[in-house]
C-alpha positions in Angstrom: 49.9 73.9 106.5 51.4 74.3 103.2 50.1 78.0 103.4 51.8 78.9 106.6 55.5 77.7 105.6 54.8 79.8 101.9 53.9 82.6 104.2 57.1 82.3 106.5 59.1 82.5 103.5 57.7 85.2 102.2 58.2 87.3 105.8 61.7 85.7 106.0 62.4 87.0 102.5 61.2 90.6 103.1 63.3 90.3 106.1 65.7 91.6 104.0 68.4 88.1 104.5 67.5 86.6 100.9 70.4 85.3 99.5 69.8 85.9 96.0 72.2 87.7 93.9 72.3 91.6 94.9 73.6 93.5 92.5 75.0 92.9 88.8 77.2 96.2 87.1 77.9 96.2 83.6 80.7 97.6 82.2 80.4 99.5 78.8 83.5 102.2 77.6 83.1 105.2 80.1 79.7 103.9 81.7 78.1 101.7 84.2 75.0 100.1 84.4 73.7 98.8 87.7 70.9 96.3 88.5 70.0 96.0 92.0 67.3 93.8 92.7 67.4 94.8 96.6 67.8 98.1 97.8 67.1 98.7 101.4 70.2 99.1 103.3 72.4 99.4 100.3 73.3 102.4 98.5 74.6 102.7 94.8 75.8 105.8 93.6 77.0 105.6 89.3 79.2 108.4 88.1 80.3 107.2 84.3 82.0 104.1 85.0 82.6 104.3 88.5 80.2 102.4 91.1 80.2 103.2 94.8 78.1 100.5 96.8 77.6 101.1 100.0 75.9 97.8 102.5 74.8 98.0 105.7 73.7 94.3 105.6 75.8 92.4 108.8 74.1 89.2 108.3 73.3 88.8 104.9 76.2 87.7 102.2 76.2 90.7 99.7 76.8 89.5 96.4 77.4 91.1 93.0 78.3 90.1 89.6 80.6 92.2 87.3 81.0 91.6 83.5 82.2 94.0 80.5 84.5 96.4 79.9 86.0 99.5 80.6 89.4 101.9 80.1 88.4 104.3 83.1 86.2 102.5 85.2 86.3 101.6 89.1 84.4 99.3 91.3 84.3 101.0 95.7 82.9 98.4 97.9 81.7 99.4 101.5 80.6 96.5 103.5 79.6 95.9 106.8 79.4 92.0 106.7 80.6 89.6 103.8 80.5 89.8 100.2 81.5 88.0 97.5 81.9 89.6 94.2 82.1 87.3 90.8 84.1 88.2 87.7 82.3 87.6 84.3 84.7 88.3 81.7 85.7 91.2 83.4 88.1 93.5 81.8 88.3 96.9 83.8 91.3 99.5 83.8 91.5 102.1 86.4 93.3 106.0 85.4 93.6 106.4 89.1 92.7 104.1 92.1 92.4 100.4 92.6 89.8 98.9 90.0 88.7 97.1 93.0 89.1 99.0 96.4 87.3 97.2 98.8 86.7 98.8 102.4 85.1 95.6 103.7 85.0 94.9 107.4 84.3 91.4 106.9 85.8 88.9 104.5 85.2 89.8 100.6 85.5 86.9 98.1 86.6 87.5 94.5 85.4 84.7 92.2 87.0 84.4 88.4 83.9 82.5 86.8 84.7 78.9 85.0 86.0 79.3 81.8 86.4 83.0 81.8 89.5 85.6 81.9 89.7 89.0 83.6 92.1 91.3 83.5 92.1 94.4 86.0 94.7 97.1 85.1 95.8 100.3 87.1 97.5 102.5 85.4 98.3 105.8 88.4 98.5 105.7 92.0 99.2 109.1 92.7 96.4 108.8 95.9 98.5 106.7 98.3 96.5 108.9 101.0 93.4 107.0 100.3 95.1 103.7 100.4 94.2 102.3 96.7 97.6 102.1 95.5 97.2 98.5 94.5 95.2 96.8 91.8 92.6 94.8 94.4 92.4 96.9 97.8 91.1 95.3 100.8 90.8 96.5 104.6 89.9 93.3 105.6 90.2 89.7 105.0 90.0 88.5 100.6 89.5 85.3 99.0 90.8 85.0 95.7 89.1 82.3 94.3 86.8 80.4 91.1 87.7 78.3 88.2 88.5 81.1 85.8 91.6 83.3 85.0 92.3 86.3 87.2 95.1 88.8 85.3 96.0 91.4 88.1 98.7 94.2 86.2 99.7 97.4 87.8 101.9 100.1 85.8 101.3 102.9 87.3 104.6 103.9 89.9 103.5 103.1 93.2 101.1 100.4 92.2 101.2 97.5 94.0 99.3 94.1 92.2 97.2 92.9 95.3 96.9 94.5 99.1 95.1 93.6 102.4 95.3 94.7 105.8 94.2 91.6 106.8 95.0 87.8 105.6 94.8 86.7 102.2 93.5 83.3 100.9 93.9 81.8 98.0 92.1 78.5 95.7 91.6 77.2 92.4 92.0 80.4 90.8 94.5 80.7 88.5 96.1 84.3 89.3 98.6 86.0 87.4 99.9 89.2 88.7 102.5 91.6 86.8 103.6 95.4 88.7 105.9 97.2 86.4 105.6 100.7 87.9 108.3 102.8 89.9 108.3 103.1 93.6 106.4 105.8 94.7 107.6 108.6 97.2 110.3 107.9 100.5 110.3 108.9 104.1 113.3 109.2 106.0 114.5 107.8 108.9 116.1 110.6 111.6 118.2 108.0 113.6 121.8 108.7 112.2 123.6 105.2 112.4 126.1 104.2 114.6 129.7 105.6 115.0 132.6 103.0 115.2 136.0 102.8 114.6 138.4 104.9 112.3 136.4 104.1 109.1 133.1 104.7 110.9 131.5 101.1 110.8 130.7 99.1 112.9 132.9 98.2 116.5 135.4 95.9 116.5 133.4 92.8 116.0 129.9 93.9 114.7 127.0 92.9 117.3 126.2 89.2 119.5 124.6 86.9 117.9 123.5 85.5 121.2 125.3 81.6 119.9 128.3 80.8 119.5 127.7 79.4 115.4 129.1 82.3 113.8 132.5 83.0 114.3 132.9 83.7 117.7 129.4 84.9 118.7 129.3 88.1 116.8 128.4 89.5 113.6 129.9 87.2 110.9 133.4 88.2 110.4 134.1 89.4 114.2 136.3 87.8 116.8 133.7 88.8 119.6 131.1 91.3 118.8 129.5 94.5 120.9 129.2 94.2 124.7 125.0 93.7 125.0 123.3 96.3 126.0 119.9 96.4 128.4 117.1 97.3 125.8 115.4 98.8 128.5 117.7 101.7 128.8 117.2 103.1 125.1 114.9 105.9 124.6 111.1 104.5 123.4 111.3 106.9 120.3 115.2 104.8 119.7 113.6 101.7 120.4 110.5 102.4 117.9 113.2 103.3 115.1 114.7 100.1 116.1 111.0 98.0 115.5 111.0 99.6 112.4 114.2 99.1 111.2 114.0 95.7 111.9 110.7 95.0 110.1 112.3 96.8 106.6 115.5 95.9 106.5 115.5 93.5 103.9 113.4 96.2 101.7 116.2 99.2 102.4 118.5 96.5 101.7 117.4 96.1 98.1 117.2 99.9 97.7 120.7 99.3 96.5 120.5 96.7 93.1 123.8 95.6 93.1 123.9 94.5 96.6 127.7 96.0 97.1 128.7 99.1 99.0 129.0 100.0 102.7 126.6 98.5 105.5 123.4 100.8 105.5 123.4 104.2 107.8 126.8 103.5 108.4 129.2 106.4 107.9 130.7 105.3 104.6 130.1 102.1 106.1 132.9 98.8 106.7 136.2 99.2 104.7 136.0 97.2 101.4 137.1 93.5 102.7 137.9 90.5 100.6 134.7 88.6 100.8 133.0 86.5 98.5 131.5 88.2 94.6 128.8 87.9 93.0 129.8 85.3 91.1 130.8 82.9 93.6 134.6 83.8 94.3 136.1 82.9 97.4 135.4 84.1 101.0 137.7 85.5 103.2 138.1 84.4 106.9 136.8 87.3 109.3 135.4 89.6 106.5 131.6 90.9 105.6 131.6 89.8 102.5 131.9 91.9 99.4 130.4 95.3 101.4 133.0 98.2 100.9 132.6 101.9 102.2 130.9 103.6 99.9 127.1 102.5 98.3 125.3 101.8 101.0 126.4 103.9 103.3 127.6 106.8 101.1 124.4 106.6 99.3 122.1 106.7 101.6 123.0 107.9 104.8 121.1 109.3 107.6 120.9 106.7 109.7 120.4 102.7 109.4 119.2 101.5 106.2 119.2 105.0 104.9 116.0 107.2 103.8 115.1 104.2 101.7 111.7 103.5 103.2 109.4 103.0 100.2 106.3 104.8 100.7 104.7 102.8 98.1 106.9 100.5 96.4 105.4 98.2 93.6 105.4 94.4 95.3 102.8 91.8 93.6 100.9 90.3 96.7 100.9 92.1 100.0 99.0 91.5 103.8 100.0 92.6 107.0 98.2 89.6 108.0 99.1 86.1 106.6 99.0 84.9 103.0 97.7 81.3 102.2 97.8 79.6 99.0 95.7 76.4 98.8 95.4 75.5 95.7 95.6 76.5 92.3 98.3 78.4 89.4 99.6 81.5 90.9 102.5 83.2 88.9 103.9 86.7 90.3 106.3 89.0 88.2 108.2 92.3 89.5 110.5 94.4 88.2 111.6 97.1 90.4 113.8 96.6 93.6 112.8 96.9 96.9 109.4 95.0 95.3 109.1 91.6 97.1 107.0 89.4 94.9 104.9 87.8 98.0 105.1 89.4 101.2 102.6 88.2 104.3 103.6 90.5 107.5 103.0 87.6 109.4 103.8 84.6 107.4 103.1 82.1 104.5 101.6 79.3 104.1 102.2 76.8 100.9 99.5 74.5 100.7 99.1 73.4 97.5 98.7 74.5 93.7 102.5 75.6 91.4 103.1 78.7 92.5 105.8 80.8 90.6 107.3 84.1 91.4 110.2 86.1 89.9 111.2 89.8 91.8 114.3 91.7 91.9 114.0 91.6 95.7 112.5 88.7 97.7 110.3 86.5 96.2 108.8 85.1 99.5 109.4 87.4 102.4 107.4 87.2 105.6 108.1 88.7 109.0 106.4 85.2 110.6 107.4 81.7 109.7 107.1 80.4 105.8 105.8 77.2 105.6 105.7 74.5 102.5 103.0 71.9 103.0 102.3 70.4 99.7 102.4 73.1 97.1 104.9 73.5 93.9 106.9 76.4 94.7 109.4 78.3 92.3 110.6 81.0 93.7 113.8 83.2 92.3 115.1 86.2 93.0 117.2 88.1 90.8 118.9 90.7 92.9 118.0 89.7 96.7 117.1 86.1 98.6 114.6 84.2 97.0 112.9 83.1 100.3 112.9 85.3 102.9 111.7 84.9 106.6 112.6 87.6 109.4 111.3 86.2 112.7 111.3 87.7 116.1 113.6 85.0 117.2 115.9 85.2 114.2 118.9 88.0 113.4 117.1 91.1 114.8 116.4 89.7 118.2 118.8 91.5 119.8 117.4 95.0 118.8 113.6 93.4 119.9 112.5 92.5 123.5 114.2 90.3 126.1 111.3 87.8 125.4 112.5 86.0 122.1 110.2 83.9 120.1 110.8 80.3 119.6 109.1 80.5 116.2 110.9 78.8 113.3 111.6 80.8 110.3 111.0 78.5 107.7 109.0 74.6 107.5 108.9 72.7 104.5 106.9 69.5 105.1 106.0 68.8 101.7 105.5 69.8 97.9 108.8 70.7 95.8 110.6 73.7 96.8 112.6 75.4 94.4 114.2 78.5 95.8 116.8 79.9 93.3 118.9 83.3 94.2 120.9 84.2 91.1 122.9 87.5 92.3 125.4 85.3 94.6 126.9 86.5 98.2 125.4 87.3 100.5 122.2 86.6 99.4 120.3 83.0 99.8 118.0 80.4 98.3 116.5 80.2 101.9 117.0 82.8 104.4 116.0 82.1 108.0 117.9 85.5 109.5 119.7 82.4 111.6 116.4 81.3 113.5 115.7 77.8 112.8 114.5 75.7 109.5 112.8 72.9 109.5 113.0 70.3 106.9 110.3 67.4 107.6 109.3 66.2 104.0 109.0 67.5 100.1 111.7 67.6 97.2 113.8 71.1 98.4 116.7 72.3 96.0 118.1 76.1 96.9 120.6 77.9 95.0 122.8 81.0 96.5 125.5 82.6 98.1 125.1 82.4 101.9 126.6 84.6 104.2 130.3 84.1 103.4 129.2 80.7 102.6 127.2 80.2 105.5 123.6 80.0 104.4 120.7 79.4 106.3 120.9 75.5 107.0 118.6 72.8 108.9 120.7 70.9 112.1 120.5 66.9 112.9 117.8 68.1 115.0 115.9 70.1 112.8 116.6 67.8 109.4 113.7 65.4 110.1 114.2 64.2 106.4 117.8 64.2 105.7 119.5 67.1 103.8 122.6 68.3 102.7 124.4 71.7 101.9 126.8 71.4 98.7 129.4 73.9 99.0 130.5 75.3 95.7 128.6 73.6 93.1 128.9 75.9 89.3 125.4 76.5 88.0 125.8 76.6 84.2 122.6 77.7 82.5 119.8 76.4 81.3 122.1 72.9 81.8 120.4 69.6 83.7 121.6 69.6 87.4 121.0 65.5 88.1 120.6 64.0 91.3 121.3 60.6 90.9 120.8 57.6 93.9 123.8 55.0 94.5 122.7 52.8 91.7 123.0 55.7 89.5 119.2 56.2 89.0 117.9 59.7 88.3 116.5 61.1 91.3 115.3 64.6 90.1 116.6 66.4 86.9 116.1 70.6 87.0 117.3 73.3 84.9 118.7 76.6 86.1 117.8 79.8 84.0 121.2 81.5 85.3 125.0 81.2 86.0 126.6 81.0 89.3 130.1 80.0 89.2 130.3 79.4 92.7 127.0 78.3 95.0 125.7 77.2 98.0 123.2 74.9 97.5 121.0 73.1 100.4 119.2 69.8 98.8 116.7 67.8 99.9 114.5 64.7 98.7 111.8 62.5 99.6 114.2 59.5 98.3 116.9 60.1 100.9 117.7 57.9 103.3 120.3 57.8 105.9 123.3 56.6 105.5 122.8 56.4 101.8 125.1 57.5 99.2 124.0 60.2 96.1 125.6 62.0 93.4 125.1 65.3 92.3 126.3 66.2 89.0 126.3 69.3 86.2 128.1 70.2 83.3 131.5 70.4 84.7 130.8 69.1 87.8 130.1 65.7 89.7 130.0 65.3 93.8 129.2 62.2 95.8 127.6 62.4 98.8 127.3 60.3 101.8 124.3 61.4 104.0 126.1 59.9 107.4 124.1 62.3 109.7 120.7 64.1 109.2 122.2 67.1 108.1 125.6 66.9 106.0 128.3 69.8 104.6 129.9 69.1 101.7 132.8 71.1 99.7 
């Protein structure tokens, strides 16, 4: 008996679906040594320090183990099921090409080993055509995980820190990823903007809104807005600008640092209105705020948003599928605009771990809904919105289909929420492109402009834990911003690392209750609050 099972073993081994470890590459200055202790359906090919591993396993988990070090060396995965590949005080710099470019066609997991840090570095990423203009490179779905350290640093212009095709997943791990390079390369857009009125903006009233919230239906700042038109009518190559458009606006947007300037494609854009500055000055009734006719427009021209579509531009985690973070330390820095620090195509999920991100454009932008389940979020932007969520149902939908999605832009439900805008009006804390947020649980405290002080905001309905939006509160730096409860017990104590003389600031706490009374107070500055409905406006 005991013969037999040693003997199915050994047939189930040769089988070829062992699941021992594959395939170990040591790094050593400009060469690579490989140990493969299978090699029937995979192929290793070692030119200096650069391993190509090809696996036509479908079944069988692929795994490999990668330790050393090298200042030119590069790691090309081909897979045709899963892999997962473990870090072992890896430190591997790439002249050209991700360090890790993975053309998986199943999931591929990346483990930082306990107790050890790696640090991969690309330094050029001149070969955008092969698609390894990011640090980690994935076709397909990547796990992030392990107890170790995980340094992820691109310098090279074009470089992005992490990319997928496909979702992104990460636990435990704690990830740190810096891009420092330029954007890389432009295309242009051939649509050539809109005519309107004397100054060449837009028409008399700016476009519906499709509600009544804003001003009269229209584009904020417009007694009425554009007739609608039947989408059906436009020309498919119009309405396929139009998609586009819609899915990189907040990038072409950011094109432009200072955030001032005409509206983009517009010819020399809206005259130059009161509306609110940068630093918090007043709004004007009926105005855009703070865009004037020449930046934007007079910059970029050609059509709407420009010929500002980045080709490559330097953002630290990237998916056209979904990003989730389940536990864990994550901390994302960028540096150039138009370089969102998270961006999931088609959302973002919060689930646990602290999680900070600083970028000159969005931190957290998804095209899907954000959601904040139980994680500790910091999220600041210095130049753009510092969460950013541009949903089918939110401010483009009347460029999209006549079928409008009733998906909300952003949830929080737990965790702390810390989303801090520091470059004033228009920008936001939390951006919801006016589709709907959702406040159901968790410590939130935002800090913006708003769109002439009219930021994205929760309603009774959607403020299933009470908040309120505290119009005009002055950040003073570095200074304690307390929350106190009636009894004049501290609530929450943070610390802004910037000025704003004049905010808009949506707050909300698990220790709220309704109909309670809370003070908010800074240097300067004290407001109390009575939370009478679900959601609450003060000024």
């Amino acid at each position: 008996m005991m013969k037999r099972i040693l003997l199915g073993v050994l047939l189930f081994c040769i089988g070829g679906v062992c699941s021992a470890e594959d395939i170990t590459i040591r790094y050593k200055g400009n060469k690579a040594t490989v140990q493969q202790s299978k090699k029937d359906s995979v192929q290793v090919t070692v030119d200096g320090a650069c391993v190509n591993i090809e696996s036509r396993y479908v079944e069988h988990k692929l795994t490999l183990r990668l330790t050393g070090r090298s200042d030119d060396g590069q790691l090309i995965l081909k897979t045709a099921g899963k892999a997962k590949v473990t870090l072992d005080a890896l430190v591997l710099t790439s002249q050209e090409g991700a360090p890790l470019h993975l053309k998986n066609k199943k999931k591929v997991e990346i483990v930082a080993s306990k107790g050890t840090e790696n640090t991969l570095t690309i330094t050029a990423c001149n070969d955008t055509a092969n698609h390894k203009a990011a640090v980690i490179w994935a076709k397909d779905k990547l796990l992030l995980s392990g107890k170790g350290t995980l340094n992820i640093i691109a310098t090279g212009d074009g470089c992005r820190g992490i990319k997928s095709k496909k979702d992104i997943t990460v636990e435990d791990v704690t990830l740190q990823v810096t891009t420092s390079g330029n954007n890389l390369g432009e295309k242009p857009f051939a649509f050539g903007g809109f005519p309107g009125g004397s100054e060449g903006g837009f028409p008399e009233g700016g476009f519906p809104m499709g509600n009544d919230s804003i001003r009269g239906g229209g584009f904020p700042g417009g007694p009425g807005g554009m007739p609608p038109f039947n989408f059906d009518d436009i020309p498919e190559e119009v309405k396929q600008q139009f998609e586009e458009m819609r899915k990189q606006f907040e990038e072409r947007m950011a094109a432009d640092s200072t955030g001032r300037g005409g509206f983009p494609g517009f010819f020399g854009g809206m005259p130059p209105f009161g509306g609110m500055r940068p630093e918090g000055g007043d709004s004007i009734e009926g105005d855009f705020p703070d865009f004037g006719g020449e930046g934007f427009g007079g910059d970029f021209g050609g059509g709407f948003g420009g010929k500002h579509k980045y080709v490559a531009s330097t953002k630290g985690i990237a998916s056209k599928g979904k990003i989730t973070i389940n536990s864990g330390n994550v901390t994302v820095r960028t540096s150039t605009a138009g370089a969102e620090g998270i961006e999931g195509k088609k959302g973002v999920v919060f689930n646990g771990g602290n999680i900070d991100v600083l970028s000159p454009d969005d931190a957290v932008n998804a095209s899907g809904c954000i959601e904040f389940n139980g994680a500790h979020v910091l999220a600041r932007s210095t130049g753009n919105d510092a969460v950013d969520s541009n949903p089918a149902s939110g401010f483009f939908s009347p460029f999209g289909s006549n079928e409008q999605s009733n998906e909300p832009a952003i949830v929080i439900r737990g965790g702390t929420v810390y989303a801090w805008s520091q470059v004033g009006s228009p920008e936001e804390g939390l951006d919801c492109d006016f589709a709907a947020l959702i406040i159901e649980g968790g410590n939130v405290f935002s800090v913006g402009g708003g769109m002439g002080e009219m930021p994205s905001v929760p309603t009774n309905e959607t403020a299933k834990q009470p908040a309120v939006l505290l119009i005009g509160i002055p950040i003073a730096k570095d200074e304690p911003i307390q929350l106190l409860d009636e009894g004049g017990k501290v609530i929450e104590t943070i610390h802004i690392p910037f000025a704003l003389r004049r905010s808009a600031s949506l707050v909300s706490n698990a220790a709220f209750k309704l109909g309670g009374t809370y003070t908010v107070k800074t240097k300067g500055y004290e407001k109390t609050f009575c939370l009478n409905e679900s959601f609450t406006q003060v000024r």
